[in-house]
N, C-alpha and C positions, 0 to 999 in steps of 0.2 A: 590515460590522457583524456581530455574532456574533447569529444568530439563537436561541442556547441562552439568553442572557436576554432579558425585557420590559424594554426601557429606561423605558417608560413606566409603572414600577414602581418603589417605592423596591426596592433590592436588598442584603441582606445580606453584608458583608465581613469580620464576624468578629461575636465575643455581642453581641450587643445594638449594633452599630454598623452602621446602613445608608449606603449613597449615595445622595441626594434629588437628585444634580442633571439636566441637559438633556443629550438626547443631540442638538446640533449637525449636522445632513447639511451642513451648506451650509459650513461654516468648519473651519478646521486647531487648532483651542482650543478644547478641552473641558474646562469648569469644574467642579468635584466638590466639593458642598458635603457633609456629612458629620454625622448624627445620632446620637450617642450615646443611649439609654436606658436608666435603670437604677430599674426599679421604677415608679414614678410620676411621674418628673420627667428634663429631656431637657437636652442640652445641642448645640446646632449650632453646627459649627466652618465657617468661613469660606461664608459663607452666600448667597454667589449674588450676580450683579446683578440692578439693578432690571428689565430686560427679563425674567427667568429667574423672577421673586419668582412667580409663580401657578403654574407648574411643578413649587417648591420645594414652596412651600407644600401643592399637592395632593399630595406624596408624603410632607408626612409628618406630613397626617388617613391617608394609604392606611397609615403604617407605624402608626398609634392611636393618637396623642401630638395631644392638646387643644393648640394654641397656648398657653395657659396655663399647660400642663405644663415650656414650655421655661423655666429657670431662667437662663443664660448663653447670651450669645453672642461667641465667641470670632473675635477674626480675627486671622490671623498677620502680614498686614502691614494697608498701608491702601490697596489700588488698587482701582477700581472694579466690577472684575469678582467682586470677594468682598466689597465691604463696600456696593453700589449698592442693595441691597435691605434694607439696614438699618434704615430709615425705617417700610417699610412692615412688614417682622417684628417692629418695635416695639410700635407701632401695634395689631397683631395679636394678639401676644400677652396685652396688659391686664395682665399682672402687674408689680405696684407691689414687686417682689422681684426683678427681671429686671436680670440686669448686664450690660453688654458689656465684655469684657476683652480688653484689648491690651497692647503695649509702654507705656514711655511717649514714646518717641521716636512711635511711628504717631499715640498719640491727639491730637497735637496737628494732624495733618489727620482724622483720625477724626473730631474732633467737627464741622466743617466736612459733618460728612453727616445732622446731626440739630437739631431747635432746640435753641437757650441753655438753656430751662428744663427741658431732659433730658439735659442734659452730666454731671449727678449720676452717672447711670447708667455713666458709664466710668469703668473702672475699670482699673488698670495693673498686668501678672503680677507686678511687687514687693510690691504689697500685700498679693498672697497668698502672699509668702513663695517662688513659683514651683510652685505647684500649687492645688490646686482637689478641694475631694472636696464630693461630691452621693451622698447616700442610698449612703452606706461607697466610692460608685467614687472612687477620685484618679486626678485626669490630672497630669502633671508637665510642667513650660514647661523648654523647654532655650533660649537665646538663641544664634541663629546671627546677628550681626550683617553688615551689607550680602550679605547672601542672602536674596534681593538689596537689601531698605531696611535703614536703619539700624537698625530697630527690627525686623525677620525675628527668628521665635523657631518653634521647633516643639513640637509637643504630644506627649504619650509617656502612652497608658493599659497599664497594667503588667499589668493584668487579662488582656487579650489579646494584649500586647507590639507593639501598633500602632502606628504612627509616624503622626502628621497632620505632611506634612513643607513645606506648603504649594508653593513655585512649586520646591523642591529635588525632583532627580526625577523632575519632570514634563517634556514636550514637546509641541511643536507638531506634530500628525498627522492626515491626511484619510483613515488606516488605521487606526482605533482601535476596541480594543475594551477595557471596563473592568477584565478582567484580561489583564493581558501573561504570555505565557511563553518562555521559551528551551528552545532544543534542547543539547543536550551541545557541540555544534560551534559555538556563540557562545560558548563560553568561551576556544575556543583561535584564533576566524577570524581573521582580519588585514586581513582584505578583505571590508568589510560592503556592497561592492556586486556581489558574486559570491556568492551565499550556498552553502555546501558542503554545504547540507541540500535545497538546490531550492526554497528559498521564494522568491516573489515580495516579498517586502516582509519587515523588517528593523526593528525600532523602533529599535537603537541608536542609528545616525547621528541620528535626532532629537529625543533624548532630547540628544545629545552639543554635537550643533547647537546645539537650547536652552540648553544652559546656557551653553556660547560668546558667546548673544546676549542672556541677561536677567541674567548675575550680573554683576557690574562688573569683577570679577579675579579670577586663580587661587589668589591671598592667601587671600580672602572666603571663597571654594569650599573650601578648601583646611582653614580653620579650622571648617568647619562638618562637614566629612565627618570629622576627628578627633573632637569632639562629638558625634557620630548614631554615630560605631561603637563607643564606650562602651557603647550601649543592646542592651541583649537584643532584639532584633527579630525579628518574624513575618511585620509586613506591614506595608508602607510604602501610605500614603494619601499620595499628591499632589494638589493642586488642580486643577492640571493634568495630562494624560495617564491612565495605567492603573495600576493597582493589583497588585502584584506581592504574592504571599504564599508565597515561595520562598526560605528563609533562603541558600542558596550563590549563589541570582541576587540577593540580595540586597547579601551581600557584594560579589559582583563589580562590582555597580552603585556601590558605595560607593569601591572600588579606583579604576576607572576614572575618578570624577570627582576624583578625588582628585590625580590625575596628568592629568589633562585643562589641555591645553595653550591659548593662543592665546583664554585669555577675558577677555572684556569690551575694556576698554585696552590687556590683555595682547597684544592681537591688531596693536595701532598702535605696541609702541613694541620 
């Protein structure tokens, strides 16, 4: 753990956009739910599960956003670890102006996580045309589909050139800290289990690992890392793993999955 931040704090990743979620000792999956603020009104992107929802929630009365304030709640797909706390941040919230937006492929298990008579309340990124603007900020929807559900789409605020890129990018790690960085010598290694700078530990391989084992094929992957390098980027949010605000690591990171072998099915046939 990087003792230079409080976990137990929301923590600033760019203007006005914190990280609210749990910092995990015990487990290899680190969930990063994600608060936007812009002036008086808030928007949080994939927001937690339901064990995580008191966690969430106290960090983001700590970053000054009234429950009420939050306007949208965004999730990129629909699995439990981001959408399990839904119920209760509905709940919470009390605004009778609160949307949750997704695909429309997810909301058809999405609404499966709230009653019948606030299924109103989802709403699908076409309806908004594929963006979304709150007090002048626009976030923009790109759709990666089967990255990894059908309905995968990631979020793009132009303001700070942030990627919310959901489960893309992210990995499983019991070495984590919320911002990752590289040395000059992980651009050229070959052999991420020697490291030629003397580190003990190495995110690559688990970053590589991941996506191996949650995207379905190299097709999928393949079509979405064309899609995200379109985007002017700064800093990639993942839901999972750390958060990278290094444009040439960013690139590299986009190369490598790009050409990243032996995923999903890919790997049995």
């Amino acid at each position: 753990m990087n003792h230079d931040h409080a976990y137990d704090r929301p923590i600033p990743i760019a203007e006005g956009i914190y990280w609210v979620g749990f910092y995990e000792e015990r487990t290899n999956l680190h969930c990063n739910p994600y608060l936007i603020i812009e002036k008086d009104q808030a928007v949080l992107i994939d927001g937690g599960s339901r064990p995580d929802f008191a966690v969430v929630m106290m960090k983001i009365l700590q970053a000054g956003v009234d429950p009420k304030q939050i306007m949208v709640l965004i999730y990129q797909h629909y699995d439990p670890d981001l959408c399990g706390s839904m119920p209760n941040i509905i709940d919470l919230c009390e605004n009778a102006d609160l949307r949750v937006i997704s695909d429309s492929e997810n909301n058809v298990f999405i609404n499966y996580y709230i009653e019948k008579e606030k299924h109103h309340l989802i709403k699908s990124i076409d309806e908004y045309e594929s963006s979304f603007a709150f007090q002048g900020r626009i976030l923009q929807f790109f759709k990666t589909p089967y990255s990894h559900s059908a309905g995968s789409f990631v979020t793009y605020d132009p303001k700070t050139k942030t990627l919310f890129s959901g489960d893309l990018f992210g990995s499983f790690s019991q070495r984590w800290d919320l911002f990752a960085q590289m040395d000059e010598a992980c651009f050229t290694c070959k052999d991420y289990n020697h490291c030629a700078s003397g580190k003990t530990f190495c995110p690559l391989p688990d970053i590589l690992s991941f996506h191996q084992k949650i995207m379905p094929s190299g097709k999928s992957l393949r079509y979405a890392m064309q899609v995200i390098k379109e985007l002017d980027i700064q800093v990639i949010a993942p839901q999972h793993g750390s958060v990278f605000k290094n444009s040439r690591e960013i690139s590299f990171l986009i190369h490598k999955l790009e050409v990243l072998e032996e995923v999903g099915i890919d790997a049995f046939l």
